[in-house]
N, C-alpha and C positions, 0 to 999 in steps of 0.2 A: 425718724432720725435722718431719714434719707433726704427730705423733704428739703431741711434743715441745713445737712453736711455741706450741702453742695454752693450755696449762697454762700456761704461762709469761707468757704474756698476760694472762691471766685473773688470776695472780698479781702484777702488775705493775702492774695497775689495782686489785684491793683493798687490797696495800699503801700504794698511791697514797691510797686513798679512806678508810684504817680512820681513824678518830678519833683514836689513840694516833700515825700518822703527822703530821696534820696539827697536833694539839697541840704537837709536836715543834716546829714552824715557827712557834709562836704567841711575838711579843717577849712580854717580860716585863711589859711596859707595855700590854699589851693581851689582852684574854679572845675567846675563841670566842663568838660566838653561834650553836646550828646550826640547819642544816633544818629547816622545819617551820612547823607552823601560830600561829599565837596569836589572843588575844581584844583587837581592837583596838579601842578609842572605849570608848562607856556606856552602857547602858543610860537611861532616862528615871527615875533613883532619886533627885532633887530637888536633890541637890547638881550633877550634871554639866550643861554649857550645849550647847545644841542643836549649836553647829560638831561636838560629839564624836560625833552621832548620825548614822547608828544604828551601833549599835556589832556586829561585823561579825567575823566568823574570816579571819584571811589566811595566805597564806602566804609564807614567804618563805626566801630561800635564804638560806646558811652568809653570816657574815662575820666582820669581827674590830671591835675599836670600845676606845677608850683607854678605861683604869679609873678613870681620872681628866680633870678639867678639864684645861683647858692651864692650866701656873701662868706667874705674870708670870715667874720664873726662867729657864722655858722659852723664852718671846716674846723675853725679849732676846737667848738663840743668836738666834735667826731673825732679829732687828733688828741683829744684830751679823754676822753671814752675809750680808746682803740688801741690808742701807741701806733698809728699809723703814720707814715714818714708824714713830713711837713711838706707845700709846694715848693718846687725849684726849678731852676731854669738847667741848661745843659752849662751855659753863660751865668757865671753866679752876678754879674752886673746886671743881668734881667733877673735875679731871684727878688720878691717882694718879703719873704718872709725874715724876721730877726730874730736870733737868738730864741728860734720855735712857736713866735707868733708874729702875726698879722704885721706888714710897715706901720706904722704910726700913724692913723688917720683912714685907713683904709677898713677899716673896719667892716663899713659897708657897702663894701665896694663889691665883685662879683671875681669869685675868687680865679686867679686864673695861676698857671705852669701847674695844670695838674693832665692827668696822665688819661688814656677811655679807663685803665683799668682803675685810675683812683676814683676815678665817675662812678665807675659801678660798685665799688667798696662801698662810699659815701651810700648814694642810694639804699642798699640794700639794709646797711646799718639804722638807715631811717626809716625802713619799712618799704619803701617804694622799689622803683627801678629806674633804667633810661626809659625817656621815649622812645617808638620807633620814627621812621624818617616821616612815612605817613604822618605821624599824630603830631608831630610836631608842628609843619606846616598846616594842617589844619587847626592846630589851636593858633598857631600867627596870622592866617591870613581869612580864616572863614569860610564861607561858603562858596561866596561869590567870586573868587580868581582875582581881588584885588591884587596889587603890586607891592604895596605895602600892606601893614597893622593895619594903618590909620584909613587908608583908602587906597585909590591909585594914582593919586599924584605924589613927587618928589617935594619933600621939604624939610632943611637941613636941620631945623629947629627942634625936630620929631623924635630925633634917636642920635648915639655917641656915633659919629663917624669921623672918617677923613673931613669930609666936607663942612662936619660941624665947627671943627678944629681952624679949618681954612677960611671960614666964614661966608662960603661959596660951594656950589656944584664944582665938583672935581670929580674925573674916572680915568684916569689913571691906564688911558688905552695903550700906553706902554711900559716897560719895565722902567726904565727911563723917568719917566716921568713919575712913577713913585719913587724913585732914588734922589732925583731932583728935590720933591716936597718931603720925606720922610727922614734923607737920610741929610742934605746940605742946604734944604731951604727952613722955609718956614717953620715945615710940621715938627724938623729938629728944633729948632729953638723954643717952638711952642712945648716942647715933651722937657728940655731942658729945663725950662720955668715950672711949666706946671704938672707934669707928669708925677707920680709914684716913682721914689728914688731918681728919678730925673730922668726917666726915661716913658712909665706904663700912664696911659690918658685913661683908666677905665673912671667912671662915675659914680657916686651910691647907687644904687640900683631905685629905678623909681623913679631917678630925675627930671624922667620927659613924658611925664602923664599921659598930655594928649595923643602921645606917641602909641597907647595903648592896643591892643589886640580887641577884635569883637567879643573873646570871653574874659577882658578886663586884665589881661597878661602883660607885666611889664619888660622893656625889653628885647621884646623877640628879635629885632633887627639892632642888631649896633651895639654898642657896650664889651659884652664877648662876645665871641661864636661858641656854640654850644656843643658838644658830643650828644649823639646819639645812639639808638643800639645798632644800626645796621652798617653792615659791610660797604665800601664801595664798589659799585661798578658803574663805568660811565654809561651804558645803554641799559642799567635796567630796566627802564620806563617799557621799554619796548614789548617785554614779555612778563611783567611782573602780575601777579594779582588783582582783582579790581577789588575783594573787600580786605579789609584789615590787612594789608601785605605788610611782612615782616622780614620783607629784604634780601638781598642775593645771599648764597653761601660764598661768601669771600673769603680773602685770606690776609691780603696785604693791608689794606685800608680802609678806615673809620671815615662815616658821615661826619662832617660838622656843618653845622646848620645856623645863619641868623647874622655872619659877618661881623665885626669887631669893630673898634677905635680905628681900626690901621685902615679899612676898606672904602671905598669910592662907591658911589651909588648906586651904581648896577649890583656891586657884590651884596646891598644892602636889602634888594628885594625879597622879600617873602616865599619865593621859588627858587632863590639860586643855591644851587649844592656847593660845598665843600669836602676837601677831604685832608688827611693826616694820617700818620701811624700812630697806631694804638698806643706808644708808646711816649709821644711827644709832650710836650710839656712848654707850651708854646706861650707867652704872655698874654695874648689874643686869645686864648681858649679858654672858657670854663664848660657849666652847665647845670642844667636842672632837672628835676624828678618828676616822674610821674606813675601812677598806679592805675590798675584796673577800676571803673567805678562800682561795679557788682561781685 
């Protein structure tokens, strides 16, 4: 028996373990990210801001993480399952939702004025969770410290931004200068026309393919910024974890991760943090799920 046992064992655990196993088990609406190290934060290359530093190899274990935003299509199962309030703005002229559902047309758009804590309602309802700050940026950006999804050059074509909107690089190196485009130039007129209720430029989700992440994630950069599970602190880099880190004990402020319609190209890389209150419910924000792979 013994002879026996012990092969079988051993076989029982690598088909448990092979990759072609676990992709088996992977929803359709969600990618593998595996094992393994990657190049997380920035180096000091004049575009990245000091929260990203220093930029630092981690590692981290297998998961899975949705391919997409959550779209408003989605939010209403879970608001129609739950009786969970609908999205809203604090400004009901940035609220998207009508009479309990979705604006008209937005369907598939990437749901946004929702709350960290409606983030993690959602999730958990669907079985998943947030990312942490870790896993996100490494399902966006890869292994290799690229700057963007796509690689590491800028190109406007690739993701929802300011810049897409403007039909040019735009950064917005001062407050100024996005009040000029956003609130009295162009980017108003452009949200006027074509915006959600006349103001929100999000997209269906999806729309910029080649814009894609190395494990086939759409989105990651542009469209919404996305919540994730950890706290903010601007130097956690400095003394955090090197595997699977799950973020400082905070208290005031939520990561958001991935940059919006409203951001300028710097905000759009792959490495650059945001943050929010937990509470916030900003038109610019949604986000997505993801789960342990084992």
């Amino acid at each position: 028996m013994t002879a026996y046992f012990l092969p079988l064992c051993v076989l029982f655990i690598a088909i448990s373990f092979h990759p072609s196993y676990v992709s088996s088990e992977i929803p359709k609406d969600m990618a593998l990210v595996p094992t393994g190290e990657f190049l997380m934060g920035s180096p000091d290359d004049g575009r990245s801001f000091d929260d990203e530093r220093p930029q630092r190899r981690i590692f981290m274990s297998a998961f899975l993480i949705d391919r997409h935003e959550v779209t408003n299509a989605r939010y209403a199962q879970f608001v129609a399952a739950t009786g969970h309030h609908t999205p809203s703005h604090t400004s009901p002229h940035f609220t998207l939702w009508v009479h309990n559902a979705p604006f008209p047309g937005s369907e598939q758009h990437p749901v946004v004025n929702v709350s960290w804590h409606d983030a993690v309602a959602y999730c958990r309802w669907d079985g998943k969770r947030l990312p942490t700050e870790a896993e996100w940026e490494k399902a966006a950006r890869g292994t290799d410290g690229r700057r963007y999804p796509w690689g590491g050059d800028w190109d406007v074509l690739k993701a929802n931004s300011a810049s897409y909107w403007a039909g040019r690089t735009i950064e917005f190196k001062d407050g100024e200068e996005w009040t000029t485009f956003w609130v009295h130039g162009d980017g108003a007129r452009i949200s006027r026309e074509r915006g959600l209720n006349g103001e929100v430029l999000t997209l269906p989700v999806g729309t910029f393919p080649e814009g894609a992440s190395p494990y086939g994630l759409f989105d990651m950069t542009g469209n919404a910024s996305e919540w994730v599970q950890d706290w903010y602190e601007p130097y956690s880099y400095l003394n955090a974890p090197l595997s699977d880190p799950a973020g400082p004990d905070g208290q005031l402020l939520k990561v958001v991760r991935g940059g919006s319609w409203l951001k300028p190209a710097r905000n759009i890389r792959a490495s650059d943090r945001d943050y929010a209150f937990p509470a916030d419910r900003a038109s610019g924000i949604g986000f997505r799920c993801a789960k342990d792979a084992y």
